[in-house]
SERO-4910 file (N, C-alpha, C, O; in steps of 0.05 Angstrom, whole numbers):
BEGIN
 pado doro    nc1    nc2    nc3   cac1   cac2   cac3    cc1    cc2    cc3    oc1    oc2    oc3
  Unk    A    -54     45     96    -76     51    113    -70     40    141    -70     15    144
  Unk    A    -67     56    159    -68     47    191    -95     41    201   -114     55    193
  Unk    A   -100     21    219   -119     22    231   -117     25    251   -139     32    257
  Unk    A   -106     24    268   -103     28    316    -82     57    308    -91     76    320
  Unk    A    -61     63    294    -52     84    307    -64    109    298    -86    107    287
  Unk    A    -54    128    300    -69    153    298    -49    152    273    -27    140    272
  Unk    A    -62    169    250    -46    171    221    -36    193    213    -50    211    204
  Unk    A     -9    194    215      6    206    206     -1    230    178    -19    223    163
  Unk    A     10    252    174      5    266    151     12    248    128     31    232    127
  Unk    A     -6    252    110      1    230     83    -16    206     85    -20    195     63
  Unk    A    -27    193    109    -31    172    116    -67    164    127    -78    175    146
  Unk    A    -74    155    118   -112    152    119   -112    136    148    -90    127    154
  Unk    A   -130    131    164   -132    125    186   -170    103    189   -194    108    189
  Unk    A   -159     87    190   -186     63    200   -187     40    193   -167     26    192
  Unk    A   -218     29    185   -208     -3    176   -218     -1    140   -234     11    127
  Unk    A   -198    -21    137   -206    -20     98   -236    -15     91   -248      2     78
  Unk    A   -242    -35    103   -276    -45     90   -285    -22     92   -291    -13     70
  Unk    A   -292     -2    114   -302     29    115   -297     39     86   -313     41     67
  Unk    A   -259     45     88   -259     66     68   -270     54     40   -284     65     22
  Unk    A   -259     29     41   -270     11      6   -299     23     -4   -305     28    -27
  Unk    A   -315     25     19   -346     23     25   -349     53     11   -367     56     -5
  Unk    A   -328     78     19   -332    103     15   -319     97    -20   -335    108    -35
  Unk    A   -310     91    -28   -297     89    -55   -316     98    -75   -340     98    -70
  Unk    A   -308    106    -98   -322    105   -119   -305    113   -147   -298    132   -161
  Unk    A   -304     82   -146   -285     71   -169   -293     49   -190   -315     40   -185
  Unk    A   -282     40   -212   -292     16   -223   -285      4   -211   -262     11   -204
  Unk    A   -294    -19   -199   -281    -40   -183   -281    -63   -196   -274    -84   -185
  Unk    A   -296    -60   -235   -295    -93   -237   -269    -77   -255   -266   -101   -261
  Unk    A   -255    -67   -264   -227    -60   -274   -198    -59   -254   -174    -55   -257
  Unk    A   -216    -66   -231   -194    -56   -205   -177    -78   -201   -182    -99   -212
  Unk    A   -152    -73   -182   -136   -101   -178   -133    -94   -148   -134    -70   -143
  Unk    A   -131   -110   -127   -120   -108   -104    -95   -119    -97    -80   -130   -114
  Unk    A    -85   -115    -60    -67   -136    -49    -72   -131    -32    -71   -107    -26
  Unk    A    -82   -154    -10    -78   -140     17    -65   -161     31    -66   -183     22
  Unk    A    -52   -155     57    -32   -155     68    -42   -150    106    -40   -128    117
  Unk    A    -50   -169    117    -63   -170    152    -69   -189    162    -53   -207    158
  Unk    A    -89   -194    177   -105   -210    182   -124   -228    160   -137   -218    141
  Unk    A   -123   -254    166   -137   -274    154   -170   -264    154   -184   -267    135
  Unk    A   -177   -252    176   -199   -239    182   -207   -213    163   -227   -208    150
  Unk    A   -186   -200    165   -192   -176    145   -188   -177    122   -197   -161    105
  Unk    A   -171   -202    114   -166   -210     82   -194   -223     71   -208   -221     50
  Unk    A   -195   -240     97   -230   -248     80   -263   -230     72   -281   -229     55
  Unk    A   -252   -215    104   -274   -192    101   -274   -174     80   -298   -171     73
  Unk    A   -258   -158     64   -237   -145     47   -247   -162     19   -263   -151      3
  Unk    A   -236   -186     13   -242   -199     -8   -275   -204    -10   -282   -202    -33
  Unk    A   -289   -207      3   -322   -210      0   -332   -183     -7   -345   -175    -26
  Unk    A   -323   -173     11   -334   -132     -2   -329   -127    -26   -345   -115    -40
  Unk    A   -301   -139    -36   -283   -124    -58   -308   -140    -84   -317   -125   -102
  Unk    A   -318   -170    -84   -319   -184   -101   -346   -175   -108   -354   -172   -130
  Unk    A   -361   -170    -82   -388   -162    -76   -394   -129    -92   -416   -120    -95
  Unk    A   -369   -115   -100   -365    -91   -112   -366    -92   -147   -372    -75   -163
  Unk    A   -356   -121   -150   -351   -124   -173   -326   -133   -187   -324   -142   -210
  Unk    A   -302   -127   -164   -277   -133   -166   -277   -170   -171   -286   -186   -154
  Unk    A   -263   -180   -197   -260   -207   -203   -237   -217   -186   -218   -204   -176
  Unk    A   -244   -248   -184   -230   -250   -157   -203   -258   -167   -183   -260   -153
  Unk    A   -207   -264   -195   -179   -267   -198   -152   -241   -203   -132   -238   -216
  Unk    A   -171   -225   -182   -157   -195   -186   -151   -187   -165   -145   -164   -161
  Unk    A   -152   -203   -147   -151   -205   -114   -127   -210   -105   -124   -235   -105
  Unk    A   -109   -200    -97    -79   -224    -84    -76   -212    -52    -81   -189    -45
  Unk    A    -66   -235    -33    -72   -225    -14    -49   -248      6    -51   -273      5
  Unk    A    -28   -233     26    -13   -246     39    -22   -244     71    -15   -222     80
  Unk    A    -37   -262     91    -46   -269    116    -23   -258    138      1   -265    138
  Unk    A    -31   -243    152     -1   -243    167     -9   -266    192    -30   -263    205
  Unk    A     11   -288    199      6   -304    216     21   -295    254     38   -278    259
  Unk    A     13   -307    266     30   -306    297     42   -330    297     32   -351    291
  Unk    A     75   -322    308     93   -342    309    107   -344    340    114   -325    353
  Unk    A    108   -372    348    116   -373    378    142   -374    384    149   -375    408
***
C-alpha cells in the first residue's frame, strides 16, 4: 500500500487506517505486520485491536531516521 505516491497498476493508494476501516474481514482470526512510521504503527495497531484483531497477532517493524 502506497501512501504519497500515485499507485501504480496492482497497487492500492492511501493511508492504512482508511482502507483497514473499509475492510470486511474477521479480524479476531487475522494476523498483521506493519512496517513505517512509529505513528502509523501505533495508529494501525489501536484500529486493528479495536477491530478485534489480538494483539498478540500484531508484529510490526518502526522505520527510524538516521543521521
Amino acid at each position: 500500500m502506497l501512501s504519497k505516491e500515485i499507485p501504480k497498476p496492482g497497487f492500492i493508494g492511501g493511508y492504512v487506517q482508511d482502507f483497514i476501516k473499509k475492510l470486511s474481514i474477521d479480524f479476531n482470526n487475522s494476523m498483521a505486520y506493519l512496517c513505517g512510521s512509529s505513528n502509523m504503527i501505533n495508529d494501525v495497531k489501536a484500529l486493528l485491536e479495536f477491530k478485534g484483531t489480538p494483539i498478540d497477532n500484531i508484529y510490526s517493524d518502526a522505520f527510524v531516521t538516521s543521521n
